[in-house]
C-alpha positions in Angstrom: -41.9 -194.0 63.9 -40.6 -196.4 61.7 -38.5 -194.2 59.0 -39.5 -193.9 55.2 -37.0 -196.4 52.8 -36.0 -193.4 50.8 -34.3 -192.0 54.1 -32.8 -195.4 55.3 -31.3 -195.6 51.8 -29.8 -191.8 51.6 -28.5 -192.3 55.7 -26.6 -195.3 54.6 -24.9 -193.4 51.7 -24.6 -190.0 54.4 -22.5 -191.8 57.4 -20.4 -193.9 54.8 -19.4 -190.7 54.2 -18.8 -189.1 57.8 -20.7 -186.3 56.8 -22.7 -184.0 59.0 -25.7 -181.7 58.2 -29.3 -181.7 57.8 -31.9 -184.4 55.8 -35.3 -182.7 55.5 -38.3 -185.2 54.3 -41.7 -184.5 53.7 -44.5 -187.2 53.9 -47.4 -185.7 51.3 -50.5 -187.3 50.4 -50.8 -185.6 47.2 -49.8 -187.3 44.0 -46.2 -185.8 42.2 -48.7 -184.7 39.1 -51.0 -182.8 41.2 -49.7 -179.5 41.1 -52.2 -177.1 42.7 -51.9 -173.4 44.9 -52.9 -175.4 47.8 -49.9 -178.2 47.8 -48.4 -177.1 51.4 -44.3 -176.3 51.2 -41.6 -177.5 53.9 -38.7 -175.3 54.5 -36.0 -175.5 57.4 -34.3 -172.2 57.5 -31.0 -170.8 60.1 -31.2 -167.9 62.2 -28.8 -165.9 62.1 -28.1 -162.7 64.2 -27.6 -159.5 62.4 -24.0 -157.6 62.8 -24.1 -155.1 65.3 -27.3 -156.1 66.9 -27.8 -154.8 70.5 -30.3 -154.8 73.6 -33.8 -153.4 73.5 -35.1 -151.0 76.4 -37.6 -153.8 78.2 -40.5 -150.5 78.0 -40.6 -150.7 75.1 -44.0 -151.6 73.2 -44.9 -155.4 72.1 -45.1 -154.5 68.6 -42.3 -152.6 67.9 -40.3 -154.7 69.9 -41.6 -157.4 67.6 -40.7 -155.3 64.3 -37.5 -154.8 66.3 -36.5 -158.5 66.4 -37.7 -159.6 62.7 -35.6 -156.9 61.5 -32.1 -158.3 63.6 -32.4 -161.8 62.9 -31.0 -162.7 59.2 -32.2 -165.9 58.1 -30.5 -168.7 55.5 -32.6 -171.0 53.9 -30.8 -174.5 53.7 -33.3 -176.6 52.2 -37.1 -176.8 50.9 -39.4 -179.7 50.1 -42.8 -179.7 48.3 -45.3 -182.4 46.9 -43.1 -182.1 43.9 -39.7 -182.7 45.2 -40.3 -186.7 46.7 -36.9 -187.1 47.8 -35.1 -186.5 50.9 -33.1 -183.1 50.9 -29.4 -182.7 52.4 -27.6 -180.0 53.3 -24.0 -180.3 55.2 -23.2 -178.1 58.1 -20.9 -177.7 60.4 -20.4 -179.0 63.7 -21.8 -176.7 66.5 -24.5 -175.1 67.8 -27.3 -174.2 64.8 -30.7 -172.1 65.4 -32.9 -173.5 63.0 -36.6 -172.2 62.3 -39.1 -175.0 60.7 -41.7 -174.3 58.6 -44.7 -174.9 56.6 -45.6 -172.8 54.2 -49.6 -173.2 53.0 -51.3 -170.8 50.7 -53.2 -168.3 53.3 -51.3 -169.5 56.6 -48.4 -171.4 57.8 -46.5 -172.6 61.0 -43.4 -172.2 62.3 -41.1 -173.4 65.6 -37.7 -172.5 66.5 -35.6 -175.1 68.0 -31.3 -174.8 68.8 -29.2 -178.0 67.7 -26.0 -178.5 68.6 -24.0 -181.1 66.2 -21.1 -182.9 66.5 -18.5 -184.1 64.1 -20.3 -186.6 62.0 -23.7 -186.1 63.2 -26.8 -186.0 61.1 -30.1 -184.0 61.8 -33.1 -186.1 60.5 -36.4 -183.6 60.1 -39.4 -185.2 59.1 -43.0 -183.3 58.3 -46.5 -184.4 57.7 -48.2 -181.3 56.6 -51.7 -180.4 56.6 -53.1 -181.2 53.6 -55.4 -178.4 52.0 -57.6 -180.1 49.8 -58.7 -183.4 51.8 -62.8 -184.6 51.0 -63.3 -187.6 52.3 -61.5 -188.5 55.1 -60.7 -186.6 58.4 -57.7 -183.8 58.2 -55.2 -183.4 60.5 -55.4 -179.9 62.5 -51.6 -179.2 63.2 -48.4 -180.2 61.3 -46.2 -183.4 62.7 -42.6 -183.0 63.0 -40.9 -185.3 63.8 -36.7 -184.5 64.5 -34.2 -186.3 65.9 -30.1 -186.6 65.6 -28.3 -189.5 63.9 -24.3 -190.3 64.4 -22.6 -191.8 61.6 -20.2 -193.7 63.6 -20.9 -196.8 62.7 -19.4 -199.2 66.0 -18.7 -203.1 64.5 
């Protein structure tokens, strides 16, 4: 996949810098003025483990042991991109192993995958998402959101 201008441009600017973090794009095929309930909403959030958090008995039941888990994970949010918003987000981090949960937030569902990332000094996570669109009439809609992730290092060799 051939990347979007607007994050070729803000890469150049992010390794000239030696920076490392996050840039979170979303590809919409609504318009900027159409703001409607159905206009899907990108966020990339970190898991983080609660203080204190220990083992579960294995017997215990699916559900609870669901209930169990939501409750011990803490999550940040560290950025968020909507139809609105039509430029690439960046958020620095710091080098070393991230949990990071991506989703995309529609009005009655949304999906979600976990992925681990470990960065290093000057690295830069690109995250790309074509959403579902809700409201599409005449042509064909897509049936699952497309990530598309991959790392970046800002050492630029000569």
């Amino acid at each position: 996949m051939r990347l979007p201008w607007l994050i070729r441009f803000r890469l150049r600017q992010i390794r000239r810098r030696s920076q490392t973090g996050l840039l979170l794009y979303g590809i919409f095929n609504s318009s900027v003025r159409t703001i409607s309930k159905y206009t899907p909403i990108i966020v990339v959030r970190e898991v983080v483990a609660a203080p204190g958090t220990g083992t579960v008995a294995a017997d215990a039941r699916p559900r609870l042991l669901a209930r169990i888990r939501r409750r011990r994970e803490r999550t940040r949010t560290l950025c968020m991109c909507s139809s609105t918003s039509k430029f690439p987000k960046w958020v620095a981090l710091d080098p070393g192993p991230h949990d990071l949960r991506f989703v995309a937030f529609r009005r009655r569902t949304q999906s979600s995958f976990d992925q681990r990332f470990v960065l290093l000094s000057g690295d830069i996570l690109v995250a790309i998402c074509k959403p579902i669109d809700a409201k599409i009439i005449f042509t064909k809609r897509r049936s699952a959101d497309v990530w598309h992730l991959g790392t970046v290092s800002s050492v630029i060799t000569s």
